[in-house]
C-alpha positions as CSV (number, residue, x, y, z in Angstrom):
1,X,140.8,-70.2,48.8
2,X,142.3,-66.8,49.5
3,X,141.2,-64.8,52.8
4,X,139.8,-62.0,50.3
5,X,137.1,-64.4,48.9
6,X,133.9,-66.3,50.0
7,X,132.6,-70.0,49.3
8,X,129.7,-68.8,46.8
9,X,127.0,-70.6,47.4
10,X,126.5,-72.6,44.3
11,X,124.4,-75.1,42.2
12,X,125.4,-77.1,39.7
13,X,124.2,-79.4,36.7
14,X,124.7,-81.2,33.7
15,X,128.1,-83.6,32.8
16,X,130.8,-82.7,34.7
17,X,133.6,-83.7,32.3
18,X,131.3,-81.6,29.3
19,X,132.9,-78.1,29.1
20,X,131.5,-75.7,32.1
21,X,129.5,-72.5,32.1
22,X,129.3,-70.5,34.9
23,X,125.6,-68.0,35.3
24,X,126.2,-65.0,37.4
25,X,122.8,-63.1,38.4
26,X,121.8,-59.3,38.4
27,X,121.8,-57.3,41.5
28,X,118.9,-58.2,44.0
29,X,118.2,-62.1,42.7
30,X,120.0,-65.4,43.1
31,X,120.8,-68.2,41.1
32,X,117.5,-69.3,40.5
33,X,116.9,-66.4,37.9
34,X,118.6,-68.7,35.8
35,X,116.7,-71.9,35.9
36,X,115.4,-71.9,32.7
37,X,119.0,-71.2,30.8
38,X,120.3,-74.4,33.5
39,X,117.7,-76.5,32.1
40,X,118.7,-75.6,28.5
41,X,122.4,-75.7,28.7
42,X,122.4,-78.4,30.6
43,X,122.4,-81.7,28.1
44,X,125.9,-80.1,26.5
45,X,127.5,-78.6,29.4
46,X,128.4,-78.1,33.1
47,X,126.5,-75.8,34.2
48,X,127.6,-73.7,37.3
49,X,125.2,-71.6,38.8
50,X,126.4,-69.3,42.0
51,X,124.8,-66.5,44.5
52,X,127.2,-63.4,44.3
53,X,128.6,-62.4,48.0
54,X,125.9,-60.8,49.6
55,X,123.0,-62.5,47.6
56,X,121.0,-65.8,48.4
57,X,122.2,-68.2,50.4
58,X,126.1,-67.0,50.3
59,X,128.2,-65.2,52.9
60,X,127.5,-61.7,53.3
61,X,131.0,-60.2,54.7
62,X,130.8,-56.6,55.6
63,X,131.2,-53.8,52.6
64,X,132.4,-52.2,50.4
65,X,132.7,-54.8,47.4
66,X,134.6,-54.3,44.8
67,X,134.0,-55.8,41.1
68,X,137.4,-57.2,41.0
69,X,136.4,-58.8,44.7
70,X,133.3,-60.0,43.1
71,X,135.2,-61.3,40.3
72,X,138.0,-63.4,42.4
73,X,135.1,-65.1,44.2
74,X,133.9,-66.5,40.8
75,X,137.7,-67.9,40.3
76,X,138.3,-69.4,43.4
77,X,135.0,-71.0,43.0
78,X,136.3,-72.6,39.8
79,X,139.5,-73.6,41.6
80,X,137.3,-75.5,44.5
81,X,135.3,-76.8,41.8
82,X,139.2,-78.1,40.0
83,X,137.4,-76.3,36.5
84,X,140.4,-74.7,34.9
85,X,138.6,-72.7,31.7
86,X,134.9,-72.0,31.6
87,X,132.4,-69.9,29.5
88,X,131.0,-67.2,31.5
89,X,126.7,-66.0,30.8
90,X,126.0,-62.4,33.2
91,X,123.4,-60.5,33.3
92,X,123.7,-56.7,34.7
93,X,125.8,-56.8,37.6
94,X,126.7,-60.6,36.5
95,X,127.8,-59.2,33.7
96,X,130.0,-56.6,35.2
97,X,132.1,-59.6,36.5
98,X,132.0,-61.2,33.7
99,X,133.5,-58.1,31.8
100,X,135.7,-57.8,34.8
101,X,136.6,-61.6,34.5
102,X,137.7,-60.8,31.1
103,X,140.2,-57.8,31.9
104,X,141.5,-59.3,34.9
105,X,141.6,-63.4,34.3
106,X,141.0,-63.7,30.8
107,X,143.2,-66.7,30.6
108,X,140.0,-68.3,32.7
109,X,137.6,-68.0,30.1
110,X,136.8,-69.8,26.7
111,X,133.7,-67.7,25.9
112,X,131.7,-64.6,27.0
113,X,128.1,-63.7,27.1
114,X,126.6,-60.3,28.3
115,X,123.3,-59.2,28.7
116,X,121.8,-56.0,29.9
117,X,125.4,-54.6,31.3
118,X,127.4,-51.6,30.6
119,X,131.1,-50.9,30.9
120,X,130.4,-48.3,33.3
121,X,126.9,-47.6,35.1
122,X,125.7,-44.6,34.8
123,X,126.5,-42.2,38.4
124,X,128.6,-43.3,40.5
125,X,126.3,-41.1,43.1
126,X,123.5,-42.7,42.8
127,X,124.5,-46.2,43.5
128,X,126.0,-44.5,46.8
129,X,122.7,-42.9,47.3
130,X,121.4,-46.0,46.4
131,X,122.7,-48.3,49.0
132,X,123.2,-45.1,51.9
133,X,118.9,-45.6,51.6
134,X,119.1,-49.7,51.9
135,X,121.3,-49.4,54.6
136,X,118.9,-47.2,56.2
137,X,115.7,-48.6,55.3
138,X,116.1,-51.8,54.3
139,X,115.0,-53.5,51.1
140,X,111.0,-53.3,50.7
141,X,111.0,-50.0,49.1
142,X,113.1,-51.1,45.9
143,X,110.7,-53.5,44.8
144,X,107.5,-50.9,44.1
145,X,111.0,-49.0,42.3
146,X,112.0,-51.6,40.4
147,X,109.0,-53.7,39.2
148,X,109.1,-51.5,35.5
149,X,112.7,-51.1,35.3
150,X,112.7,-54.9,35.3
151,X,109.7,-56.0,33.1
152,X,107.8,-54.2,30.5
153,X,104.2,-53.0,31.1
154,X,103.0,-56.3,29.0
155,X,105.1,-58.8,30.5
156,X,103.7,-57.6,34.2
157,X,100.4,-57.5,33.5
158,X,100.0,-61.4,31.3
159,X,102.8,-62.9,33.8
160,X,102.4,-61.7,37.3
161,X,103.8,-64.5,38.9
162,X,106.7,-64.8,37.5
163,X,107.4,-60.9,37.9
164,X,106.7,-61.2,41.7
165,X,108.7,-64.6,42.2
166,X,111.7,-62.4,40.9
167,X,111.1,-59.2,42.7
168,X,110.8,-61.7,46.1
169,X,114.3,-62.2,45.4
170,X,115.1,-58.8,45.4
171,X,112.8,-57.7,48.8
172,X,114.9,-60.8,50.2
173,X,118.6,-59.4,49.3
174,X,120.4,-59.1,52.7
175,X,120.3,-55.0,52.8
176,X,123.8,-54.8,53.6
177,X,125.2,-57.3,51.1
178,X,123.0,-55.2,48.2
179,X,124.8,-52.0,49.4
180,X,128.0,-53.2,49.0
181,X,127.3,-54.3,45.8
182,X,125.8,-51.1,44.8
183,X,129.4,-49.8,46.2
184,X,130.9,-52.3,43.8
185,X,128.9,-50.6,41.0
186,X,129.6,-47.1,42.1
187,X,133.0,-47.3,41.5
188,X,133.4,-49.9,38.3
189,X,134.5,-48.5,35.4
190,X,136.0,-50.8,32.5
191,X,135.1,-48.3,29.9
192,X,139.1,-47.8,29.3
193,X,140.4,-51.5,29.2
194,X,137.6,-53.1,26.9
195,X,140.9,-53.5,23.8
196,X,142.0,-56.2,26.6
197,X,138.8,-58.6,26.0
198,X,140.3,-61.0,23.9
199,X,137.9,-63.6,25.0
200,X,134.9,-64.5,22.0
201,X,131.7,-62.3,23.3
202,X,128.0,-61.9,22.3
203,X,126.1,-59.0,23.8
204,X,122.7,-59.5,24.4
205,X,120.8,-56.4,24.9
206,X,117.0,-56.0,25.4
207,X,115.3,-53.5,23.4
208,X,112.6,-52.0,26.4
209,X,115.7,-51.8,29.0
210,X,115.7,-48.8,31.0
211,X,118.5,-49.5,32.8
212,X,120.9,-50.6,30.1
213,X,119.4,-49.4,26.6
214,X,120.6,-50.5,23.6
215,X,122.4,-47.6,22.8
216,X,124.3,-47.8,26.3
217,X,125.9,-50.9,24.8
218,X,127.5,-49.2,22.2
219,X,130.8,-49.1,23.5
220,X,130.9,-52.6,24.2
221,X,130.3,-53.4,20.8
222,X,132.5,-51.1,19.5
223,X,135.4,-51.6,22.1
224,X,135.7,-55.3,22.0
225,X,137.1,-57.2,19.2
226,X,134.7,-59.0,17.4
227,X,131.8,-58.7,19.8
228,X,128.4,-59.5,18.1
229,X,125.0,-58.5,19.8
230,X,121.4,-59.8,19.9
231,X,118.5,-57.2,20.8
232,X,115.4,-59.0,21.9
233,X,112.2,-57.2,21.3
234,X,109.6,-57.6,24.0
235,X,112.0,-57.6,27.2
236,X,113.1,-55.0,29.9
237,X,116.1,-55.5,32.5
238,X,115.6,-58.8,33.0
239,X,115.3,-60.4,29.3
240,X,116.2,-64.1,30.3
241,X,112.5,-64.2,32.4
242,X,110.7,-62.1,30.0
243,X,111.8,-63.7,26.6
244,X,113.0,-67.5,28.0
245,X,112.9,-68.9,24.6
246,X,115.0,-66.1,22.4
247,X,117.6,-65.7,25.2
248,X,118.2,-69.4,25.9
249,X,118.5,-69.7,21.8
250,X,120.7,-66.4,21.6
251,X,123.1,-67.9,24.7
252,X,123.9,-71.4,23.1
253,X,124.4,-70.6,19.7
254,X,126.8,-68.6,20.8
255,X,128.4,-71.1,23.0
256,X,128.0,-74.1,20.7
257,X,130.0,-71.6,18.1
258,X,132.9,-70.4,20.2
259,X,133.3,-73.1,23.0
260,X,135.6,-76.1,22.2
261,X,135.0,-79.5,23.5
């Protein structure tokens, strides 16, 4: 392992000898946002599921990040884990390094699948206004914040619990792992290099998203060769909680069509 990267604190499941996916999470959760995808992938592939640096139960160095930091991390946890190729699932910020994955190691990957992301995220000021305030006060405040970004009006009020076991990962975040992220974000920009993605890619966008909206994935669709998208009706941010069922099914057939045994 290089001295730039961490051991990401990971989970795995399914064959090992089956071809491997890896699941990288949105900013403020951990690998358990994606237990339900595990679960489905996990009687046709190896599933790899990991905590980016600063997140869950991995190492949280001091900041900045940067998404080509965040990126190595995911390949030297293939190298411990001896998995030369791998499809690649990310969902906001996991899908940043998937993106980034793409440009930068596209060798790596047989398949690509990005959901709620962007090439670029909006001001780079206010992710550095974002994480100056976590830094400074900590975590608790960005729940109350985020809690309709994340889930639609519906989806909060007829499935509580599952909102709040989500937003608990996010009021958990170690404060100065999430800033560093949110450095990470501030300064990513792919919006120029999305001709390199030769890697097969589905976007999956989510058709309530405040944070990425449909539209924002235009580029994306337009940039990368052969990209296809799925919008799923019903969802916010975070469409793999709200809409299990239509992501899971929107993930593997895209996987079971690009990703050779």
């Amino acid at each position: 392992m290089s001295p730039e990267t961490v051991a990401l604190n990971h989970y795995t499941s399914g064959d090992p000898d089956a071809p491997a996916v890896f699941l990288g999470a949105s900013l403020g959760t951990t690998l358990s946002m994606w237990d339900s995808l595990a679960d489905h992938l996990a009687h046709r592939y190896h599933v790899v599921r990991f905590d980016t640096r600063g997140h869950g139960s991995s190492p949280v160095p001091p900041g900045p990040y940067t998404m080509r930091a965040l990126a190595a991390d995911v390949v030297a946890l293939a190298d411990e884990l001896e998995i030369r190729r791998f499809a690649y699932v990310g969902l906001s910020l996991g899908g940043a390094i998937g993106l980034t994955l793409a440009v930068e190691h596209g060798d790596r990957l047989t398949s690509l699948v990005l959901c709620c992301t962007a090439a670029k995220f909006g001001d780079p000021f206010t992710w550095l206004d974002r994480g100056a305030r976590v830094r400074d006060e900590g975590m608790r405040w960005l729940v109350d914040a985020t809690r309709e970004r994340w889930f639609t009006p519906e989806f909060l009020r007829e499935h509580p619990r599952e909102a709040d076991d989500v937003l608990r990962m996010l009021g958990d975040t170690a404060p100065q792992g999430y800033a560093a992220c949110c450095d990470a974000l501030a300064a990513y920009d792919l919006s120029d290099r999305l001709g390199e993605v030769s890697t097969p890619t589905r976007l999956i966008l989510a058709a309530q998203d405040p944070v990425t909206p449909p539209e924002a994935a235009r580029p994306l669709v337009e940039g990368i060769a052969g990209a296809d998208q799925v919008v799923i009706d019903g969802a916010a941010h975070i469409a793999n909680i709200a809409r299990p069922d239509r992501f899971n099914a929107a993930v593997a057939e895209h996987l079971d069509r690009t990703v050779q045994e």
